[in-house]
N, C-alpha and C positions, 0 to 999 in steps of 0.2 A: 741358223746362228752357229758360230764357231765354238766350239766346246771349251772352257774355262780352262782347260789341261789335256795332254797328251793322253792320248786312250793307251793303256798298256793289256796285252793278250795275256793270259794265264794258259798253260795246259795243263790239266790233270785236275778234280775234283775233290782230293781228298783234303785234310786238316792243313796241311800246312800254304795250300792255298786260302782255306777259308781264315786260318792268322795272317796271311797278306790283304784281307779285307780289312780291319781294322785302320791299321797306320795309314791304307789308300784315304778310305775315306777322312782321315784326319789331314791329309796332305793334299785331300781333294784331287785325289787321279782315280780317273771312271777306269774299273778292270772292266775286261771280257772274258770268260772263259769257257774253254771246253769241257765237258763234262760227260764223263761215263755213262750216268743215267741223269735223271731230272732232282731224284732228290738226294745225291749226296753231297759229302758234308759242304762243301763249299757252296755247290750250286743253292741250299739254303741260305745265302748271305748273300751272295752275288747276284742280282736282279739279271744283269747280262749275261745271259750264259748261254750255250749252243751245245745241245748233247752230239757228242760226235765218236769217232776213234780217232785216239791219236796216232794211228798206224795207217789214216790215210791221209792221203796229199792233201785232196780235196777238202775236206775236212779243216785242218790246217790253215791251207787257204782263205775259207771263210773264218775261224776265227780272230785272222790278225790282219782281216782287210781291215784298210784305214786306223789302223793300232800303231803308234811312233816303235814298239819294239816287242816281242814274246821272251818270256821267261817261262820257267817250268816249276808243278809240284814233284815232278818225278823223272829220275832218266831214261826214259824207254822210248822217245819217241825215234823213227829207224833215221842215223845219220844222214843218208839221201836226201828225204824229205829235209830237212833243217839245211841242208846247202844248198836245194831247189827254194828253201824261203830267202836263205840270202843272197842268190843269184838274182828275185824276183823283188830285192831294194828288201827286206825286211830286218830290224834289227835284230838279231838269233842273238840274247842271253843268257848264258856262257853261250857262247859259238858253238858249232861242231867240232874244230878242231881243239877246240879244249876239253867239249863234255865227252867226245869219246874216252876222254883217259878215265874218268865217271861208270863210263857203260860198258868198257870192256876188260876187265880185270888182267890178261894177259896186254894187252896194249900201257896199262897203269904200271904194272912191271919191268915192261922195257924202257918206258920212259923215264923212269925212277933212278934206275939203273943208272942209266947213261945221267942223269944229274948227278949221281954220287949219293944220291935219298938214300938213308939208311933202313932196308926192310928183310923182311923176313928171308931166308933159303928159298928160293920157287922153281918151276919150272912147269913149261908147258908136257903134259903127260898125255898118251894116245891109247894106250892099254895098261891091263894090271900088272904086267909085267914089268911097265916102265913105274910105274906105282915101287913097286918091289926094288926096284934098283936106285928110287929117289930116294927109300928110305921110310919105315916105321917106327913108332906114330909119325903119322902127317895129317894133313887136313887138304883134301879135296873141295875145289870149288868150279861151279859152272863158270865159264867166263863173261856170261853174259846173264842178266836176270835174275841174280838173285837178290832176296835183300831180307831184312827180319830173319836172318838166321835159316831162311829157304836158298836151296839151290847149295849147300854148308854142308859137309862130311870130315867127321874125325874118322878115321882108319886106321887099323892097326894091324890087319892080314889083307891079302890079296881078295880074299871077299869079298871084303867089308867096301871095297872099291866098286864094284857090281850097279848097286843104284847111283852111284853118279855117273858115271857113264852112259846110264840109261837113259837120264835126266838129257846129258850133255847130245844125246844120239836126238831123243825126240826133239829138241830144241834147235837142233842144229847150229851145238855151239861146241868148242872145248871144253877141255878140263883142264884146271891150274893145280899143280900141287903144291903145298907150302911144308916149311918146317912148322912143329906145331911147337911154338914158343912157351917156353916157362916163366909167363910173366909174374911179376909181383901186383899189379893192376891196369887196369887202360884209363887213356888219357884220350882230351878232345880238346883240338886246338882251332879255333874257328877266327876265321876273317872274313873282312868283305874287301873288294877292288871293285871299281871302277873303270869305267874304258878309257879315262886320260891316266889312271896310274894311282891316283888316290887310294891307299888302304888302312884299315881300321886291324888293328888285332883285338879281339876279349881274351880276358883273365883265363889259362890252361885250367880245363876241369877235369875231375876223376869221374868216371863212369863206371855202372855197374852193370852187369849185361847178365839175362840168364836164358840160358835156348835161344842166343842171338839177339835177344829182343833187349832191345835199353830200359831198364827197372828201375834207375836211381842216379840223379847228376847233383854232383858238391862241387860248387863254384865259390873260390878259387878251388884246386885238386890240394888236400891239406897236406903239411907236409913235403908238397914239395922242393926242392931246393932251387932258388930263384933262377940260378941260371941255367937249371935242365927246364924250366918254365920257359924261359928266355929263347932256349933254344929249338922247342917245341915252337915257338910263336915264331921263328926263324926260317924255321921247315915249311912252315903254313904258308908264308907271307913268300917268301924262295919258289915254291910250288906253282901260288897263285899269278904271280908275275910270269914264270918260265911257260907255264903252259897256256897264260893269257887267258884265266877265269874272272868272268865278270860276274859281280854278285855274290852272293855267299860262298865260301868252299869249309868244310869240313873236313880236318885231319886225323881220323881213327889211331888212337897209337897203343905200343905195348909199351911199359916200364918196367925193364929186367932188374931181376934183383943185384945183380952188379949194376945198374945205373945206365943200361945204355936205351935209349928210345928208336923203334922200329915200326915202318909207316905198317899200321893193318891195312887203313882203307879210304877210299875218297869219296866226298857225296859234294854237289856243287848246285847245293839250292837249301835252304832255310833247313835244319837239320835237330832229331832230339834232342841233342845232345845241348843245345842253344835255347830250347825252351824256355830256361831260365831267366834267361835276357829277358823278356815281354815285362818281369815285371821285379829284375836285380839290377837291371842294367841302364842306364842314361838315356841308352837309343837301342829296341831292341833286334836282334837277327834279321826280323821281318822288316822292317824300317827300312834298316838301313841295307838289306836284297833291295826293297823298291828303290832307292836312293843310288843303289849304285846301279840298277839298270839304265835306271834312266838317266845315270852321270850328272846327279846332281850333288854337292859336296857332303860327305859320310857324317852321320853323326857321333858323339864320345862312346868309347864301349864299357867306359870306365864302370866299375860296381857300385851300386848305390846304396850296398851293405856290405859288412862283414863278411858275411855267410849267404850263399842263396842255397836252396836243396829244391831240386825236381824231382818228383816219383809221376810213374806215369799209373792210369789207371786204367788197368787191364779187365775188360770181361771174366766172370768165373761161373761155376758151374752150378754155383749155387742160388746167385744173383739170377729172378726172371721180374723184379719192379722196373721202376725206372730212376734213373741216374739223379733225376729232378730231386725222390724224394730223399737226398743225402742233404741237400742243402738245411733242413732247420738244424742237424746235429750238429755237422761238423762248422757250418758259418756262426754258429752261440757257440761253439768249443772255441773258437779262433778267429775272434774278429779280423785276424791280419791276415788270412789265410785267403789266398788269390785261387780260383778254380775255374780251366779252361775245359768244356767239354766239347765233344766235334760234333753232337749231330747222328751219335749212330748208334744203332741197335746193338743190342748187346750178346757178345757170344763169347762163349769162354777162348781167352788170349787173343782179345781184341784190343789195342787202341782203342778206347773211347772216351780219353781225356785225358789233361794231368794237373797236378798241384805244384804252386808255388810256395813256399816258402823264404822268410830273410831276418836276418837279424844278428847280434853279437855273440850269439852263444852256438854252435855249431850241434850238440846235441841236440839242445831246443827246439831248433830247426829242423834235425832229423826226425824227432820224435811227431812234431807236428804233422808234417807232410807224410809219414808214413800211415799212419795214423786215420788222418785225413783219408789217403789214397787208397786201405783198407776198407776206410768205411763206406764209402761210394762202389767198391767191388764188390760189396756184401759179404768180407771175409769177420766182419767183427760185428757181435751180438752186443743183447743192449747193458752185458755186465760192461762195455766199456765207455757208461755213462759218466 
């Protein structure tokens, strides 16, 4: 019997696959996915799933036989493979030649460049020496692999250059150097496209980032002036056309205290910083990633409140319960209060879930969700009954 809808491949197992389960089965599209091991977070929700590497062909192969097209939780699978899937008729979600500029932070530079994207000072650097001559403070990054604030170096002497290089040598990748910006905050401008051209922009949000890791998203970014909003969602929407990204793209930005906007970074699949959407937004990130993979018409990204605030909920050192037993406090603290957890064991500055937040009052909102996201961490005792 012929399946009710297009089977769509997933690669990678972690959360933000297991939030593409949701909307699927609301829109009734049977996923596949490959999976790391058997129980993480998605392969928990996904009935289909196949443990595999994504670093091998084969691999690959079987998870997107008979799938109308593959998308990804993350960008590491090796470009080769992803143009052997689409030489062999498979739909590849962003393509390769768009998610290289995703996976290779030097290649995202040049390409930037050459549109006029307005970003950071960079250059490809080969030793400390050249480090020296680009210029201290800078920020060192692997060009390939890093992500959460891994594979990240602030430098300020020729030293201090030493472990990246190490990083870049055993990897067998480059090192980028940046100017290290004096921003006033970062900013996240997220869209989705479609393979006929169709795009959705959401409202510019402010992020809060600490050791790399995304802590805290205010949707809209307060404060900001509509048409540097405007022109953030211009970069996004420019970006995702010129390099031909299908499905979610995410625009990491900086906001200099004179006013100018400077791309940090790109992700081109369902992204933190988007969180929010699942439950601020009309149709949310995850949606409408399935939606434009499979070129079907986007849904509104429009806000469905005032205010949304995400915190995410980090593993701590103190916390060894489980995550479960936060729910009688904080869901009788806050009946409005949305909580998505992934599925995973607990270690200290882990991902293992986040809180939603919405509503008219933008403190309100902050104070909830922070709140909330403490008390699930185990960082707040019971004087904050």
């Amino acid at each position: 019997m012929a399946e009710r809808a297009p089977r769509l491949a997933v690669v990678g197992g972690g959360q933000l696959a297991r939030m593409m389960a949701e909307p699927a089965a609301t829109l009734g599209v049977p996923l596949r996915l490959l999976a790391e091991r058997p129980d993480v977070s998605a392969a928990q929700v996904v009935p289909d799933h196949l443990v595999g590497d994504h670093r091998d062909l084969a691999d690959l192969e079987a998870v997107t036989a008979g799938c109308v097209a593959v998308t990804f939780d993350h960008e590491h699978v090796p470009t080769e493979h992803l143009r052997a899937l689409e030489a062999a008729g498979v739909a590849v979600r962003p393509g390769p030649d768009a998610l290289v500029h995703a996976q290779d932070k030097a290649v995202m530079r040049r390409r930037l460049a050459e549109l006029g994207v307005p970003c950071p000072r960079n250059a490809v650097v080969a030793t400390p020496a050249d480090v020296e001559a680009f210029g201290f403070p800078c920020v060192l990054k692997t060009t390939r692999g890093g992500y959460d604030g891994k594979g990240v170096w602030v430098v300020r002497a020729p030293a201090d250059a030493d472990p990246a290089f190490a990083a870049a040598a055993a990897g067998g990748v480059e090192v980028l150097a940046e100017e290290l910006v004096d921003f006033a905050r970062e900013l996240s401008a997220i869209v989705a496209r479609s393979p006929s051209g169709q795009a959705a922009a959401y409202p510019v949000v402010e992020t809060v980032q600490r050791d790399g890791i995304c802590h805290e998203v205010t949707a809209p970014a307060p404060d900001l002036p509509e048409h540097r909003a405007t022109q953030a969602q211009e970069i996004a929407l420019r970006v995702a056309g010129e390099l031909g990204v299908v499905g979610i793209l995410a625009v990491e930005l900086f906001e200099t205290a004179d006013g100018r906007l400077l791309v940090n970074e790109l992700a081109m699949r369902p992204h933190n910083t988007g969180h929010w959407t699942q439950d601020g937004a009309v149709t949310s990130q995850f949606e409408n990633h399935l939606r434009a993979v499979l070129d079907l018409p986007l849904g509104s990204p429009a806000p469905r409140a005032r205010w949304s605030v995400m915190v995410n909920v980090l593993g701590s050192a103190s916390e060894t319960g489980r995550l479960y037993d936060g729910y009688p406090h904080a869901m009788a603290r806050d009946p409005h209060l949305r909580v998505h957890l992934y599925g995973k064991d607990l270690r200290p500055g882990r991902k293992v879930g986040h809180v939603n937040t919405y509503g008219d009052d933008l403190e309100d909102c902050r104070e909830r969700a922070r709140h909330a996201a403490a008390w699930f961490a185990g960082d707040l005792g019971d004087e904050s009954e």
